[in-house]
Every structure is written in C-alpha cells, then in structure tokens.
N, C-alpha and C positions, 0 to 999 in steps of 0.2 A: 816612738816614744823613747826608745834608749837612746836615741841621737840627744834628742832634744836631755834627757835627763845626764848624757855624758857630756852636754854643752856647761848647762848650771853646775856641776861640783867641779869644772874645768876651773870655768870663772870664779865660782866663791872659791873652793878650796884653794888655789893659788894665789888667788887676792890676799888671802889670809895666812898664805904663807909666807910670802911678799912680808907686809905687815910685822908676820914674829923673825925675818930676818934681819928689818929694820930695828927691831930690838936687841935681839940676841950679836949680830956683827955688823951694825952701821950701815948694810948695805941699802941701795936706794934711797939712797939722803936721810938714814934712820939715825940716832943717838948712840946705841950699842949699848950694852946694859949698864954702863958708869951712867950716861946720860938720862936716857932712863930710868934709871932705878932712883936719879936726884929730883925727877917731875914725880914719883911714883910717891916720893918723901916726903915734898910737897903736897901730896895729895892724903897722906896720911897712913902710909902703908908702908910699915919697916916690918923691917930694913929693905930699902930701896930696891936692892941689888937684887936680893932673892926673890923678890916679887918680880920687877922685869923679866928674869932669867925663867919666872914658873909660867909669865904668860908670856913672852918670847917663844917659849919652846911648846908652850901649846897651840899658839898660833900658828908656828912653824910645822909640827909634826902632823898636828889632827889638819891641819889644810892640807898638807900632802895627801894624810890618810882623805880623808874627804875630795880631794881632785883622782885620786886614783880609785876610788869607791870600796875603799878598804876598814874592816870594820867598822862601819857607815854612821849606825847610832850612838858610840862609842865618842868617835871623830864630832857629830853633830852635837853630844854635852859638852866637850871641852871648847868648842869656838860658841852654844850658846853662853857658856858660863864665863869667857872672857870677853864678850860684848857684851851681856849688861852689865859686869864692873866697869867696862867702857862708859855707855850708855849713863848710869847711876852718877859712877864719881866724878866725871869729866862734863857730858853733852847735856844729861837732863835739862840743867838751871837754863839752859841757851834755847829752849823750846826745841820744834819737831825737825827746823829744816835745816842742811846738811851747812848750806850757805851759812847760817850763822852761830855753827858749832853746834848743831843740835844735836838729836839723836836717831835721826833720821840712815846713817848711813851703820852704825850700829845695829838698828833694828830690821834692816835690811837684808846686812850679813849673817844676824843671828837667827831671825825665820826664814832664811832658805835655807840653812845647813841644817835645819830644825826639820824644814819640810821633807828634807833627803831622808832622813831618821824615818818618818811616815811612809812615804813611797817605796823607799829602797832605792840604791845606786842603779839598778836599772840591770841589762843584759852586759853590757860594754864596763865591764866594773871587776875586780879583782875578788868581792866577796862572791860574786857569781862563779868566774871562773876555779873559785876554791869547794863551791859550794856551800860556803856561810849563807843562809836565809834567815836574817835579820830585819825584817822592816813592819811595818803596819800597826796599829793603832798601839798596841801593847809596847813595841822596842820604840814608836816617839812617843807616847806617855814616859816611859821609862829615861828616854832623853832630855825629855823638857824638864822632871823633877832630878835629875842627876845635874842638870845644866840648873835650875834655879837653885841647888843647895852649893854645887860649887861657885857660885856664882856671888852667894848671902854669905858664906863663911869669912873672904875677906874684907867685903864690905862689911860688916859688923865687928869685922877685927878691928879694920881702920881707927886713926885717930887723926880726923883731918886738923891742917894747918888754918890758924883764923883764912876768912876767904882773902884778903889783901895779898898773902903773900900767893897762893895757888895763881898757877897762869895757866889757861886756857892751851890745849897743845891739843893736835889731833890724835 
C-alpha cells in the first residue's frame, strides 16, 4: 500500500507542481505570472498578478509538499482550493470532459490530493518519517472544508469580464 500511495502524491503532487511553475516562471510552455495574471484579469480576478503568483505558489509548494507526503492535509486544501477556482471560473461552462475544456481534469487533481488528506501519505512519506500523523476522516473533513472556503473566497471576490472578452485557456 505505501508503494501504491507514494506512486499517486508522486504523480498528482508534481503534476501540480509542474502546473504552479508554469505560472509562477514560464517554465513548461507556462505564461509566468505577467501572463497569467492578464488571463486571471480576464477572468475577473484582480489584480491579475497577485492572484497568479497566490496560485502559482500554491500549486508549486503544496504539490511539492504533496509529492514528498509532507504535511499531507494541509498540502491536500491548498491544491483542492485551487482546482475548483480552476474548475468554477475556467472548465465548468465546457461540461465534464477534459477534451473540451471541461472540468474533468480539475476534478481529478482535486480528489486525489483530497483522498491523500483521508488515507494519509502512507509509510514512504516525510510526515511519517517526522512522525506527523495526520490523516483520516477528521484531517480530510478538515481539508475538504479549508479547501472549499479557500476555494469560495476568491471566487466570490471575482468580478468576471462580460464572457466575449474571457478565452478559454487551460
């Protein structure tokens, strides 16, 4: 079982770090936070730049922390709470599937760093080897509603652009 659970936070966590470096510094064909932070503008979320740079870097660090199994449910609110901003202001209107900019591949990334929250990162995991034991029904309750309030604060901040000027971006 530790294999198998240091295989999943391998894959989502660096996926998702991936992800917050293509915001945060361009890398992997990403925008960098000028660029980003102008789709984010378009989306309704100013200032552009701070917003990139807040899920840039949560992307980037809680995927780290989540690929190394380091404060687990901690890591598992801040990637669910930037995939349903994903999810929400970008994929929803595109229906479920990934292919036509759904939200398919959001809701994907956000329930399995969600599920890690419930399980725990496993034996092979740095809160193990620290002795942090965070995981099971209480630390992913406590994930899913830290990940759905961070998640509603800037979406109900937003103040989207009519939809004509918004484009469609992954």
């Amino acid at each position: 079982m530790s294999i198998g659970l240091l295989i999943l936070r391998l894959v989502v966590g660096l996926t998702l770090a991936a992800h917050g470096a293509q915001k945060l510094f361009g890398w992997f064909g990403g925008y960098g936070i000028a660029g980003t932070g102008q789709f984010l503008e378009q989306l309704g979320f100013r200032p552009g730049r701070m917003h990139a740079a807040q899920a840039g870097l949560a992307e980037f660090v809680a995927g780290f922390f989540l690929a190394a199994g380091f404060l687990t449910p901690a890591a598992a609110a801040a990637l669910v709470a930037v995939m349903l901003v994903a999810a929400v202001s970008v994929h929803i209107k595109n229906g479920f599937f990934a292919q036509s900019g759904g939200y398919e591949y959001t809701l994907l990334l956000g329930g399995a760093a969600l599920a890690l929250a419930f399980t725990g990162p496993g034996a092979l995991s740095l809160d193990q080897a620290l002795g942090i034991s965070r995981s099971g029904e209480a630390w992913g309750l406590a994930a899913l509603a830290a990940g759905l309030i961070g998640g509603a604060v800037p979406l109900l901040a937003r103040k989207p652009a009519p939809a004509s000027t918004a484009t469609n971006a992954a």
